[in-house]
C-alpha atoms as an extended CHARMM CRD file, in Angstrom:
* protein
*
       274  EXT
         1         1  UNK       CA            -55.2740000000       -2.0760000000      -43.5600000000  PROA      1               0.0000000000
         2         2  UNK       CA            -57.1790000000       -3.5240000000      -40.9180000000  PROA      2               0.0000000000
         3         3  UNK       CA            -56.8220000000       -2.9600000000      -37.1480000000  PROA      3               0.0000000000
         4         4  UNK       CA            -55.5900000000       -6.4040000000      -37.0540000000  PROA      4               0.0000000000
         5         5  UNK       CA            -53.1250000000       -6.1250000000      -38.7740000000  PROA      5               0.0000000000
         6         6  UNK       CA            -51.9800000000       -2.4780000000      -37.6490000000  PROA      6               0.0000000000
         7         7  UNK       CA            -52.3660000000       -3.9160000000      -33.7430000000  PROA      7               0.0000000000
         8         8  UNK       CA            -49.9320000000       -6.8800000000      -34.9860000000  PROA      8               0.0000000000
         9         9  UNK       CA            -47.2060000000       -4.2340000000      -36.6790000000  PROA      9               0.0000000000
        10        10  UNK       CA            -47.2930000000       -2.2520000000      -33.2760000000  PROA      10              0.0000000000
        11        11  UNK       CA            -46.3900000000       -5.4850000000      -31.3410000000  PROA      11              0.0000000000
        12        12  UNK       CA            -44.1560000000       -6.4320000000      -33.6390000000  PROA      12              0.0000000000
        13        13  UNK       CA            -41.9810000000       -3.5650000000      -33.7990000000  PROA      13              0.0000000000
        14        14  UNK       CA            -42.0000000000       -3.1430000000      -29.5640000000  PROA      14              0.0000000000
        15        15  UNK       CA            -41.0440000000       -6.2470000000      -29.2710000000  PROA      15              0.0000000000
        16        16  UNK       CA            -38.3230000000       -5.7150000000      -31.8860000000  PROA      16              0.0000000000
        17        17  UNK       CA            -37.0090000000       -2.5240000000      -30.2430000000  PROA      17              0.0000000000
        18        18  UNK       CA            -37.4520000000       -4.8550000000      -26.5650000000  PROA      18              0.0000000000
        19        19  UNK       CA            -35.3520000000       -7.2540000000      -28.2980000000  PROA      19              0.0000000000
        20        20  UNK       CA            -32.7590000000       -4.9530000000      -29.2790000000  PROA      20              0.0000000000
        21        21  UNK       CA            -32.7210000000       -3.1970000000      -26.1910000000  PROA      21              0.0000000000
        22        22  UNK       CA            -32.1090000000       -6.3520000000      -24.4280000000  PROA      22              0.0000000000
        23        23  UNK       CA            -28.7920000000       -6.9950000000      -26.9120000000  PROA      23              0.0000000000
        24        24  UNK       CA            -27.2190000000       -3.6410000000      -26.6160000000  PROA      24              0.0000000000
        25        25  UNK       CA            -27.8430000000       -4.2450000000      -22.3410000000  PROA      25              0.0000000000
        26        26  UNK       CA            -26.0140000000       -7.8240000000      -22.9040000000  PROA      26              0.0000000000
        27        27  UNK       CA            -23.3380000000       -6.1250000000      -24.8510000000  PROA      27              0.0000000000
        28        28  UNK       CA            -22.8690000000       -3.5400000000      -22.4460000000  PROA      28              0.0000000000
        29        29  UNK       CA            -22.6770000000       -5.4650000000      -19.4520000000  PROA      29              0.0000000000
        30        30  UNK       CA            -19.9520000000       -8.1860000000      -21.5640000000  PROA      30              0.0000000000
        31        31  UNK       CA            -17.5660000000       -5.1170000000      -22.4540000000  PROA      31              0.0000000000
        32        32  UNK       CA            -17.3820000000       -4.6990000000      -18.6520000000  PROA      32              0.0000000000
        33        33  UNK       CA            -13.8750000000       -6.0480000000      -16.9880000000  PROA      33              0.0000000000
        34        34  UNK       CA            -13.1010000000       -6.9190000000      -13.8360000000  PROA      34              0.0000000000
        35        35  UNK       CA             -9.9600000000       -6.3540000000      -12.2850000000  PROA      35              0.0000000000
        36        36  UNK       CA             -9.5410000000       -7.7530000000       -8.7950000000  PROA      36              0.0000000000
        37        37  UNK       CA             -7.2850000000       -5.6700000000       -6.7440000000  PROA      37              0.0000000000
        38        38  UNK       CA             -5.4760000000       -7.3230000000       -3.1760000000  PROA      38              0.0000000000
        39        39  UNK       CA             -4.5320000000       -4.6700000000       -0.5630000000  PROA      39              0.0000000000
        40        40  UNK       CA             -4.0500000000       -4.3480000000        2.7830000000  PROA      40              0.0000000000
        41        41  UNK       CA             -7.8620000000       -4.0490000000        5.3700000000  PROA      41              0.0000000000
        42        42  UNK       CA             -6.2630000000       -0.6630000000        6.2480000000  PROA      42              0.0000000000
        43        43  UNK       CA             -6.4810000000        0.8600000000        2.6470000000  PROA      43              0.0000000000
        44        44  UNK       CA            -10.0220000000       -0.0350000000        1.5340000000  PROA      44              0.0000000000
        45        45  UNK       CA            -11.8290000000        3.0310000000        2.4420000000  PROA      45              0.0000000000
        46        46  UNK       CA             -9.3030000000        4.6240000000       -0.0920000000  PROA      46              0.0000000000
        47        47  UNK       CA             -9.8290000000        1.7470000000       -2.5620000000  PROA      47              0.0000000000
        48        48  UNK       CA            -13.4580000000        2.0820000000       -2.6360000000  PROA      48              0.0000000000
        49        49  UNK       CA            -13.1690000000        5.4520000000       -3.8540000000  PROA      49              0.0000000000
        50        50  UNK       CA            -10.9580000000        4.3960000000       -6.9230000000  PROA      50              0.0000000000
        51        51  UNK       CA            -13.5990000000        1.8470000000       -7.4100000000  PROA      51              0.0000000000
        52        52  UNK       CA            -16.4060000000        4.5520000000       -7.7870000000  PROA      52              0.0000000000
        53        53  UNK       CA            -13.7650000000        6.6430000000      -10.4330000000  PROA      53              0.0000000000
        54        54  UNK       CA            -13.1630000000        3.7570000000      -12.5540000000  PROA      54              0.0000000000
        55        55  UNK       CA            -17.0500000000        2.5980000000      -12.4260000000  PROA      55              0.0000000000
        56        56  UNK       CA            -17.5470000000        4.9650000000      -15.3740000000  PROA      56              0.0000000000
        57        57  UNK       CA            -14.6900000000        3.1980000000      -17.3990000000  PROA      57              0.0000000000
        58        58  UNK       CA            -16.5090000000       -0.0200000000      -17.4530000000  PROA      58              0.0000000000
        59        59  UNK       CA            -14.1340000000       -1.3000000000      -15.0570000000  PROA      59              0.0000000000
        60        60  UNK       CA            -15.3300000000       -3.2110000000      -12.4820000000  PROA      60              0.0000000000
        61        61  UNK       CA            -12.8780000000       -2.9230000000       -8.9980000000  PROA      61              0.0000000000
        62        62  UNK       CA            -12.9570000000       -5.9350000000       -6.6370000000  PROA      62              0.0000000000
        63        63  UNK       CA            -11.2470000000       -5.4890000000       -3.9480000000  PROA      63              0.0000000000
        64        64  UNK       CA             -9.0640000000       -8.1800000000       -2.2360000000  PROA      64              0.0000000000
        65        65  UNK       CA             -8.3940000000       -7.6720000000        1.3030000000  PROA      65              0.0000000000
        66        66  UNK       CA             -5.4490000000       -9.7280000000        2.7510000000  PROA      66              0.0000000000
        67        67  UNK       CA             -3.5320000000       -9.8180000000        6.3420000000  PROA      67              0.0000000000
        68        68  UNK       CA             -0.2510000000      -10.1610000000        6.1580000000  PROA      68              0.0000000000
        69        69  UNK       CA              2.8320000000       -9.0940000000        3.6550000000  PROA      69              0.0000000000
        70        70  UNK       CA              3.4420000000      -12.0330000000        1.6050000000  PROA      70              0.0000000000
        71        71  UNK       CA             -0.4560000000      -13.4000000000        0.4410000000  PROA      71              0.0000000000
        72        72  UNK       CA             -1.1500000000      -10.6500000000       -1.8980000000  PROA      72              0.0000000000
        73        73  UNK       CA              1.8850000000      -11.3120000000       -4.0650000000  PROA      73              0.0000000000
        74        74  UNK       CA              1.3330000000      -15.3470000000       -3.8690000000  PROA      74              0.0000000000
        75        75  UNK       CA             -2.2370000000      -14.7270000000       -5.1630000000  PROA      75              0.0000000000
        76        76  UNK       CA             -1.0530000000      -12.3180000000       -7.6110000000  PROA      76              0.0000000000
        77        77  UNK       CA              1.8140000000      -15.0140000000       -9.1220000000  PROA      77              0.0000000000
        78        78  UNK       CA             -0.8660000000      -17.3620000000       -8.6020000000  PROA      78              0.0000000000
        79        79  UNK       CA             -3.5630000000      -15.7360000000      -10.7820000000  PROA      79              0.0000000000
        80        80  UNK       CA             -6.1510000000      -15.1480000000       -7.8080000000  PROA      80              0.0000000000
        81        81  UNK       CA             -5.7160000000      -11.3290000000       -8.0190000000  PROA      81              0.0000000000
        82        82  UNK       CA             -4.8270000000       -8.9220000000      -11.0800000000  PROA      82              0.0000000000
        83        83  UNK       CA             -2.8890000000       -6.5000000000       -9.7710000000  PROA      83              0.0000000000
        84        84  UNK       CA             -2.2720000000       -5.5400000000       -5.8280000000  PROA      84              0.0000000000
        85        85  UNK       CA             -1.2190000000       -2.2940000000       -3.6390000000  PROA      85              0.0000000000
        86        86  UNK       CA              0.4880000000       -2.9210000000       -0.4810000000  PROA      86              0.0000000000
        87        87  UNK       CA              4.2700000000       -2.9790000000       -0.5360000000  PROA      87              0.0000000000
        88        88  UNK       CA              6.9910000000       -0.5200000000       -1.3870000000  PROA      88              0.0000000000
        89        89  UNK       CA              9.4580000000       -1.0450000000       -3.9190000000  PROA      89              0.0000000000
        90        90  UNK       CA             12.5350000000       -2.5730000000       -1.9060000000  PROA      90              0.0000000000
        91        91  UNK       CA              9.8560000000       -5.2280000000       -0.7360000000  PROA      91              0.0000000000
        92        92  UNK       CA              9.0930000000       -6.2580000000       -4.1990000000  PROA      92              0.0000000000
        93        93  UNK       CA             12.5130000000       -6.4550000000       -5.8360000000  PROA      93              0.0000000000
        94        94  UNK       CA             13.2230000000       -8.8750000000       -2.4400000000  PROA      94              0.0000000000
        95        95  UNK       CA             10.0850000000      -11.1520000000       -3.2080000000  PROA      95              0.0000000000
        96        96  UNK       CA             10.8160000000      -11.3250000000       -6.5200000000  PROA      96              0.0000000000
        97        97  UNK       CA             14.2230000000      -12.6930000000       -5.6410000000  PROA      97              0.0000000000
        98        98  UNK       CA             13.1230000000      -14.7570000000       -3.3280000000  PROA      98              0.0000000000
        99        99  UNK       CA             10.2070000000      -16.6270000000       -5.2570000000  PROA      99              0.0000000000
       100       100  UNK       CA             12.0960000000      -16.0820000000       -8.4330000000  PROA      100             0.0000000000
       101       101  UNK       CA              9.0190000000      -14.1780000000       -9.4050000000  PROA      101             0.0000000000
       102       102  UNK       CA              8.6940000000      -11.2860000000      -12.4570000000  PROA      102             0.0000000000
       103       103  UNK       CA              6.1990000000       -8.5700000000      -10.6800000000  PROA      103             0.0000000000
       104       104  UNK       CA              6.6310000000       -5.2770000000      -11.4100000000  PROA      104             0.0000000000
       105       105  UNK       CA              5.2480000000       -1.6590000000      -10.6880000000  PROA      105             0.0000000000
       106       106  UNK       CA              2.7860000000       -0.2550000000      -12.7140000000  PROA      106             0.0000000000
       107       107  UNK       CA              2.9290000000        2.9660000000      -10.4620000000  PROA      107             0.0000000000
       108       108  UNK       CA              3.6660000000        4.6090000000       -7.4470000000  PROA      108             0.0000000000
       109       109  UNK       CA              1.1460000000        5.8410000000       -4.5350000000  PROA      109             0.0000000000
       110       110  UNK       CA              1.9350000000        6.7010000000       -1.5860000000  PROA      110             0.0000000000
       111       111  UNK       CA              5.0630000000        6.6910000000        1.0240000000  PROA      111             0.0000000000
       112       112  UNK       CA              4.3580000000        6.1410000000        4.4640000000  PROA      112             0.0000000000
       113       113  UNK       CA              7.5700000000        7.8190000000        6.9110000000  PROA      113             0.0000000000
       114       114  UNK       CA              8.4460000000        5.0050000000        9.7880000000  PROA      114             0.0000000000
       115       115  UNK       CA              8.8170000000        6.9870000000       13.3210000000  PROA      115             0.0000000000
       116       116  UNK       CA              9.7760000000        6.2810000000       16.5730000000  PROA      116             0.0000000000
       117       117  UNK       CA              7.2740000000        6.3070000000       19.2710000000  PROA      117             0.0000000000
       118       118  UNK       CA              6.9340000000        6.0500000000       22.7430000000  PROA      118             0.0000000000
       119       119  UNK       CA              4.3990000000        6.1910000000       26.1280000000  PROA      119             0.0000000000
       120       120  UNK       CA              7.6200000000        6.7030000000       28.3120000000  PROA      120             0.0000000000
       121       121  UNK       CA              8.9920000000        9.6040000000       26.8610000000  PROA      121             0.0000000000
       122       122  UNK       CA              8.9790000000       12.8800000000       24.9480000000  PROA      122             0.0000000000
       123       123  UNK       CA             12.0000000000       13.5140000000       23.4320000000  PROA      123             0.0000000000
       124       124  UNK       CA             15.4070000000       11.4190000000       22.3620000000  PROA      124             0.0000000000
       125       125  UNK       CA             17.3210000000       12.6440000000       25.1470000000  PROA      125             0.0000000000
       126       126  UNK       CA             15.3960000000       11.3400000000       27.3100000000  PROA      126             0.0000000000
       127       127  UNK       CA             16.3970000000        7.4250000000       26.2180000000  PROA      127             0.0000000000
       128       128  UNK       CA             18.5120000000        6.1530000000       28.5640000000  PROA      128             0.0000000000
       129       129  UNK       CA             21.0860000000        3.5620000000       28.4530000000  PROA      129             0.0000000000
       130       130  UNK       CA             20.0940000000        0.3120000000       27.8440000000  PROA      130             0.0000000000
       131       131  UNK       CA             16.7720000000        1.1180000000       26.7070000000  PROA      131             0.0000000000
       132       132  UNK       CA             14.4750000000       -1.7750000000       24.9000000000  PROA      132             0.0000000000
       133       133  UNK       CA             13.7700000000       -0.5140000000       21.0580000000  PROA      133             0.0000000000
       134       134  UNK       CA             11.3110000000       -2.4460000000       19.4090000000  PROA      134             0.0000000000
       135       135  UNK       CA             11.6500000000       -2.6340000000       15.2530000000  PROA      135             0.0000000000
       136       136  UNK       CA             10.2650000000       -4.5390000000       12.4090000000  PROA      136             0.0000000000
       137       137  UNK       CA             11.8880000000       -7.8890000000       12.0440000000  PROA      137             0.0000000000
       138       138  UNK       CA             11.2910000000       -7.8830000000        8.3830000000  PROA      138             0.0000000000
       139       139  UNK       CA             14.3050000000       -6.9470000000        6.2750000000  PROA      139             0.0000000000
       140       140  UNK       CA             13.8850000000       -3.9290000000        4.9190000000  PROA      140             0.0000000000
       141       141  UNK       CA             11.7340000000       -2.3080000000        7.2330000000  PROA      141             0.0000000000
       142       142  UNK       CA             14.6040000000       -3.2020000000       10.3160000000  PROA      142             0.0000000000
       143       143  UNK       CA             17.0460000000       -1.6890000000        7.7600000000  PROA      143             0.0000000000
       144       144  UNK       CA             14.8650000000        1.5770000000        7.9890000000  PROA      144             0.0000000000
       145       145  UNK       CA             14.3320000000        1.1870000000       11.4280000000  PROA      145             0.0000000000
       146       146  UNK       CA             18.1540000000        1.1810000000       12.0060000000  PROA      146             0.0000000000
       147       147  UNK       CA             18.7010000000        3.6770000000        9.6690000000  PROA      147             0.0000000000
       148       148  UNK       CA             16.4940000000        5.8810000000       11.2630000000  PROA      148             0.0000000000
       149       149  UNK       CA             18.0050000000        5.6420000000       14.7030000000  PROA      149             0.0000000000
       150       150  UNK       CA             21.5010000000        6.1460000000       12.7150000000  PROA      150             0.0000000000
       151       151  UNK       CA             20.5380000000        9.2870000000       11.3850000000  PROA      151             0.0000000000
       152       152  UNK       CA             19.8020000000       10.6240000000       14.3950000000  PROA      152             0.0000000000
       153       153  UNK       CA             23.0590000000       10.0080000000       16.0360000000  PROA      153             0.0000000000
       154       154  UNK       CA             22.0190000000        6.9040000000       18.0410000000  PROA      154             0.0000000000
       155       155  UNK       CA             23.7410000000        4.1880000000       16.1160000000  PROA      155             0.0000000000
       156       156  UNK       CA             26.6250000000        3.7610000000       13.4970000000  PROA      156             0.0000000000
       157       157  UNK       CA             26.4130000000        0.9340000000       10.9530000000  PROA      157             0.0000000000
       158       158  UNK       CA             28.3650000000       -1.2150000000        8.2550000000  PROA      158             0.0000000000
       159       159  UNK       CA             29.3390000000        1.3340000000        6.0190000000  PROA      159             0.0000000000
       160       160  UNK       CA             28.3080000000        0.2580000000        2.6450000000  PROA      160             0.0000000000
       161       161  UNK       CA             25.6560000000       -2.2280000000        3.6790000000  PROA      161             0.0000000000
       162       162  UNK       CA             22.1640000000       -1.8360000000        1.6120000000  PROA      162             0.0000000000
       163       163  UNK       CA             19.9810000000       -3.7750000000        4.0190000000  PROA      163             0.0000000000
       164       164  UNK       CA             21.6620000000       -3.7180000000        7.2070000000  PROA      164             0.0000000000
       165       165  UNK       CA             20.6330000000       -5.7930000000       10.4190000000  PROA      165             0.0000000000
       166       166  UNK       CA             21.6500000000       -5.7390000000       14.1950000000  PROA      166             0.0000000000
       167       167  UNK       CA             24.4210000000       -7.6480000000       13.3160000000  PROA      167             0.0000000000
       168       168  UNK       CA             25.5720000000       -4.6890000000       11.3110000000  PROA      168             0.0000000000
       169       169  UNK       CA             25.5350000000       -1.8490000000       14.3860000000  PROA      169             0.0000000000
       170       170  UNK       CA             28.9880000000       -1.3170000000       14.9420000000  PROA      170             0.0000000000
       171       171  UNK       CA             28.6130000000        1.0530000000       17.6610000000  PROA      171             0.0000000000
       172       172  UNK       CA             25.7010000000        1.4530000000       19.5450000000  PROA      172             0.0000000000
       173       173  UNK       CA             26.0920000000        4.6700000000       22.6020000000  PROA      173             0.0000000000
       174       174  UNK       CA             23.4280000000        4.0810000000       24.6060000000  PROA      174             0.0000000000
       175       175  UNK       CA             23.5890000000        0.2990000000       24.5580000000  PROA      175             0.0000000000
       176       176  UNK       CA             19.8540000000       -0.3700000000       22.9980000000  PROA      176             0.0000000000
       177       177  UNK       CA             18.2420000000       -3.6530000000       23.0910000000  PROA      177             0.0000000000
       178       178  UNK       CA             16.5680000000       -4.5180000000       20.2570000000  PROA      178             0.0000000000
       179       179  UNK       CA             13.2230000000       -6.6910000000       20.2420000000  PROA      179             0.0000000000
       180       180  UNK       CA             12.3350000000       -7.8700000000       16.4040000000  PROA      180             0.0000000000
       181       181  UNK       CA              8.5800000000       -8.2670000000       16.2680000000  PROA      181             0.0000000000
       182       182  UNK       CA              6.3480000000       -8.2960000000       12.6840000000  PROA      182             0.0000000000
       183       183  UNK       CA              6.1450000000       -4.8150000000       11.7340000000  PROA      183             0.0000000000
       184       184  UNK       CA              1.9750000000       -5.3360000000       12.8850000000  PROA      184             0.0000000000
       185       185  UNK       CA              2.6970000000       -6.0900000000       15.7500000000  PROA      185             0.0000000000
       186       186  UNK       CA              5.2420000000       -2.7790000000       16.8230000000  PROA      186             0.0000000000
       187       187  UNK       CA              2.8840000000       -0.5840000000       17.8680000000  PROA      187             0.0000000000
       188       188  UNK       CA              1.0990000000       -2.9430000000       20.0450000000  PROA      188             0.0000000000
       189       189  UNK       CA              4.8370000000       -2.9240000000       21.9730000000  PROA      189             0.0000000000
       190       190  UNK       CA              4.9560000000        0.0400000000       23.5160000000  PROA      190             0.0000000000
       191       191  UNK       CA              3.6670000000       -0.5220000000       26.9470000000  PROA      191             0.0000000000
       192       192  UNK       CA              6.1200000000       -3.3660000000       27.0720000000  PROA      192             0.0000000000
       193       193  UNK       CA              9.6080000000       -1.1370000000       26.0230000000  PROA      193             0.0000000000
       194       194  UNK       CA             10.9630000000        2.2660000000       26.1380000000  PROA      194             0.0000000000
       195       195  UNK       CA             10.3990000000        2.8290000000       22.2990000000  PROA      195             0.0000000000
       196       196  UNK       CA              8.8940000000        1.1780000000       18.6950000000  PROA      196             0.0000000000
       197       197  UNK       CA              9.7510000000        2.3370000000       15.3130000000  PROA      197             0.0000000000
       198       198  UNK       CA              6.3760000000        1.8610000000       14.0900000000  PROA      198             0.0000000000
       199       199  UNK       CA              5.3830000000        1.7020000000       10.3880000000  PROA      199             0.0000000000
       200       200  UNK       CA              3.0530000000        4.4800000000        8.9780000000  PROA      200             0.0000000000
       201       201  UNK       CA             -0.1780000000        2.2180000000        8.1420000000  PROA      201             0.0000000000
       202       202  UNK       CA              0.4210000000        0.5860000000       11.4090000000  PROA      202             0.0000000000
       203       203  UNK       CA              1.1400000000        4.1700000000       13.1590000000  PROA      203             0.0000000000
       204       204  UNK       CA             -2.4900000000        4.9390000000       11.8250000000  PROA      204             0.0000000000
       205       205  UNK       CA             -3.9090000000        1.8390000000       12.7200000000  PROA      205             0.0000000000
       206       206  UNK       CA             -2.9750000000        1.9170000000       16.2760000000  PROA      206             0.0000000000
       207       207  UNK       CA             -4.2360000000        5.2790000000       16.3600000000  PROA      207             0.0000000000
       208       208  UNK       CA             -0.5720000000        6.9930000000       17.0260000000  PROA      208             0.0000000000
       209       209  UNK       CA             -0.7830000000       10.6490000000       16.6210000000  PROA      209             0.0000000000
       210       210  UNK       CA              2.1090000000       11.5270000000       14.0760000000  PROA      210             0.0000000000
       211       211  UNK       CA              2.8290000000       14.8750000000       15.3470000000  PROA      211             0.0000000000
       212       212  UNK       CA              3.9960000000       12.6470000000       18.7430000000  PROA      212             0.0000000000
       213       213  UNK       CA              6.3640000000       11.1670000000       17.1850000000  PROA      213             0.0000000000
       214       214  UNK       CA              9.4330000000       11.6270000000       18.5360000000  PROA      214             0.0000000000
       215       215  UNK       CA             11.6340000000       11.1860000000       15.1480000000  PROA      215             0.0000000000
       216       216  UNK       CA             10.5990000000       10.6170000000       11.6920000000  PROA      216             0.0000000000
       217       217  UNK       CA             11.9510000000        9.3720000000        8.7840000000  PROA      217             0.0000000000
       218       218  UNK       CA             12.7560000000       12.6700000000        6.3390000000  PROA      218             0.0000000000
       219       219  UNK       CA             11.2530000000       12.1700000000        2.6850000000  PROA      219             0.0000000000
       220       220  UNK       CA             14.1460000000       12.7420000000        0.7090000000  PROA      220             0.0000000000
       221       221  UNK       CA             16.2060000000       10.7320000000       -2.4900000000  PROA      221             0.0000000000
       222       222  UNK       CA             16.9970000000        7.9680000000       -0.4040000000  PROA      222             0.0000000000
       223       223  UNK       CA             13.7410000000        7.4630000000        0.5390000000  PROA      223             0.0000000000
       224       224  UNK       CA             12.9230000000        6.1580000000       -3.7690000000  PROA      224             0.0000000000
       225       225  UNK       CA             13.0060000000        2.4640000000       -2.3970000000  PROA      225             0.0000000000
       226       226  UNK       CA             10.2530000000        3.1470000000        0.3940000000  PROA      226             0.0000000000
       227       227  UNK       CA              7.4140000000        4.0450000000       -2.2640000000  PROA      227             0.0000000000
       228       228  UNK       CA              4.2350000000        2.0820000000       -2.3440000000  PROA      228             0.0000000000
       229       229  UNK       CA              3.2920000000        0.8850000000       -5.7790000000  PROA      229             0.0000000000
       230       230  UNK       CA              0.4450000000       -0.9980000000       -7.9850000000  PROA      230             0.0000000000
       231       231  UNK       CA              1.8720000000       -4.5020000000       -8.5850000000  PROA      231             0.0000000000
       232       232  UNK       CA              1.2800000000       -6.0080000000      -11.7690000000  PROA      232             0.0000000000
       233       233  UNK       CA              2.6940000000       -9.2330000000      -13.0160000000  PROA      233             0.0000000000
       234       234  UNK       CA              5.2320000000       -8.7460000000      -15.7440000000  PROA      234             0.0000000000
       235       235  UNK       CA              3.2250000000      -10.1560000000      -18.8260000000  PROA      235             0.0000000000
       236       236  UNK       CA              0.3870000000       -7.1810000000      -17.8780000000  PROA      236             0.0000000000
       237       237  UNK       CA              2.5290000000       -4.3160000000      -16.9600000000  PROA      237             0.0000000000
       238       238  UNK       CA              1.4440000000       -2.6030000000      -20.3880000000  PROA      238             0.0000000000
       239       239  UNK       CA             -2.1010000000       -3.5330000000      -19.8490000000  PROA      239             0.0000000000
       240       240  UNK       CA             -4.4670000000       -0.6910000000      -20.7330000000  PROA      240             0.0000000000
       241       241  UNK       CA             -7.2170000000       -1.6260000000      -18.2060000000  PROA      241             0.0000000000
       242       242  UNK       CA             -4.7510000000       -1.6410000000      -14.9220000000  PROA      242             0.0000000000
       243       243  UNK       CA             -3.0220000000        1.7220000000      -16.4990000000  PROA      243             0.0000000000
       244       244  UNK       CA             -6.8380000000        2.8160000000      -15.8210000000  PROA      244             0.0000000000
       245       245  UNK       CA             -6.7690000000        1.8010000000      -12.5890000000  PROA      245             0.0000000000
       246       246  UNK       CA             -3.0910000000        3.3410000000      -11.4280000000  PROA      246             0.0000000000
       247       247  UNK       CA             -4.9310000000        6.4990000000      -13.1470000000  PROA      247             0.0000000000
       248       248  UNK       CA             -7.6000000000        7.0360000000      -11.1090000000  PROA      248             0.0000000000
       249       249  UNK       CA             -5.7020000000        6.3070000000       -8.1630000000  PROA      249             0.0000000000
       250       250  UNK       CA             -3.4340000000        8.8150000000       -8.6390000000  PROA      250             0.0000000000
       251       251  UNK       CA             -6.0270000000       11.8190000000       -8.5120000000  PROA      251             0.0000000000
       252       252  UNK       CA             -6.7810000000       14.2920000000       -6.0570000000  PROA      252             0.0000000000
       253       253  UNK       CA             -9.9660000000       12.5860000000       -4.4090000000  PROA      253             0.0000000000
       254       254  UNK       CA             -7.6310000000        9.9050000000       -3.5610000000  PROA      254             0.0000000000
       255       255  UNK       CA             -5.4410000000       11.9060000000       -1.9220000000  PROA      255             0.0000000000
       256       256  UNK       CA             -8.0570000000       13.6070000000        0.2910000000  PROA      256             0.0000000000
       257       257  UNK       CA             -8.9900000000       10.2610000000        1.4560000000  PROA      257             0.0000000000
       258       258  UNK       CA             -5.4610000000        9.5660000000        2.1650000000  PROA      258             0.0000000000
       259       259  UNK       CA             -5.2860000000       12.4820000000        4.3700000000  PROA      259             0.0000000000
       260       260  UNK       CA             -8.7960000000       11.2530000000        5.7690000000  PROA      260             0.0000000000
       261       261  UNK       CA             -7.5570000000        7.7170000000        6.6070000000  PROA      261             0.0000000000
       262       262  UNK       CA             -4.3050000000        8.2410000000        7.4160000000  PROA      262             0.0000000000
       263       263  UNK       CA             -3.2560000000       11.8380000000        8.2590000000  PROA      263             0.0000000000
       264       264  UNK       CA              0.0920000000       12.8510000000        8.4400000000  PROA      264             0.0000000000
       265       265  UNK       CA              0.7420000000        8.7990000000        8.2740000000  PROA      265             0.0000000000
       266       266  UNK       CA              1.2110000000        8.4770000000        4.7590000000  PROA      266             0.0000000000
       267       267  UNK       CA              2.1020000000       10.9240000000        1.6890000000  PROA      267             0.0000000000
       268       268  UNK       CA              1.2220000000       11.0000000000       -1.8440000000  PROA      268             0.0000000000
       269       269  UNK       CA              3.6330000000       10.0410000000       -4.1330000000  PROA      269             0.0000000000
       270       270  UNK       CA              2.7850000000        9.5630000000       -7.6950000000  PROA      270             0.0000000000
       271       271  UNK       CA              3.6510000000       13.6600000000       -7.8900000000  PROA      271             0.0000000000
       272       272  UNK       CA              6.3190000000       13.5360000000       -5.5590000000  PROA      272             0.0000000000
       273       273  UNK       CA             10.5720000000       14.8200000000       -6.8000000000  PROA      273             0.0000000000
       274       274  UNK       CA             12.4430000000       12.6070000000       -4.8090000000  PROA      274             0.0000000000
């Protein structure tokens, strides 16, 4: 055989093994999925670490950040995100009734206690009558908010009333008044009235040491509805690539960099016995 044709053979068969080196990287890179995830600006340090754990699943994690408590589940009805992570279960079965929508949980994450904070005093006895209370003026968060300040002897309610409202306080002993504000905007309050019940994320946001707090909400079996979940629209809740996901979210690196982000703020709760 002549050099010729051995030099030909040689270039032959590397550009044959190029060539199928090429296909198997095209292949590889087309069995990779995208899943785009919407959350809240708060959560994405916690995010990007579920994005590095499913990396090695061929999934890749984009993540969605939105502002306020009603565009993540638009864009997820709407197709614009796959599956979200931002509200807690009460606030989903509410959308859905609202926007005759079909979301559901694919699985739980974390639950994040409301408490009552203030830069005017230390302790409960020390609100006086007719102190100004700020609380959520969402529905189910001023239901907790309420239902906070009822289980600590403050208020009584409706009895029998799932989502009570001020209009519901049927005896109030220190004569609070109530300011409504978006639950964002609670913490940023307090120089303004005697007391906020402030929302965990936002708690952590603000910077609001927990361990200040002058009541918390106690994790127990009524607090089921208050979970955070992974949203999923009905059609996908058996979809293998999101179970992924809600996987390696619910893992212990995670919940380190829960504790990192948000402290005492917010709990893990894909383990928790409620």
């Amino acid at each position: 055989m002549s050099k010729f044709k051995k030099l030909s053979k040689v270039i032959l068969l590397v550009f044959t093994a190029l060539f199928i080196f090429v296909l198997a990287g095209c292949s590889s890179q087309s069995k990779e999925k995208t899943v785009k995830v919407g959350i809240n600006p708060s959560d994405a340090a916690i995010w990007k670490v579920v994005k590095n754990e499913v990396k090695s699943e061929g999934i890749n994690l984009k993540i969605v950040e939105f502002n306020d408590y009603n565009q993540p589940n638009t864009a997820l009805v709407q197709g614009e995100v796959n599956i979200n992570a931002y509200q807690h279960t009460f606030f989903l079965n509410s959308w859905n009734k609202a926007h005759h929508s079909d979301l559901v949980s694919i699985g739980r994450t974390v639950i994040q206690p409301m408490s009552l904070y203030s830069h005017k005093i230390t302790k409960l006895s020390d609100l006086k009558d007719g102190a100004k209370v700020a609380i959520p003026n969402d529905a189910s968060n001023e239901a907790r908010a309420l239902q906070l300040l009822e289980a600590n002897g403050l208020l009584k309610l409706d009895a029998g009333v799932t989502l009570p409202s001020t209009k519901n306080i049927k005896e109030n002993k220190l004569n609070l008044k109530f300011t409504t504000l978006d639950a964002a905007q609670t913490a940023r309050s307090l120089d303004s009235v005697d007391a906020a019940i402030v929302n965990g994320n936002v708690a952590s946001d603000a910077k609001l040491d927990p361990k200040k707090a002058i009541v918390t909400e106690k994790i127990n079996e009524k607090s089921k509805p208050w979970i955070n979940i992974i949203v999923a629209n009905k059609k996908d809740k058996d979809n293998a690539t999101y179970k992924k996901v809600v996987k390696a979210f619910q893992t212990k690196k995670v919940a380190k960099e829960i504790k990192k982000v948000y402290g005492a703020s917010s709990i893990p709760a894909w383990n928790a016995k409620l």
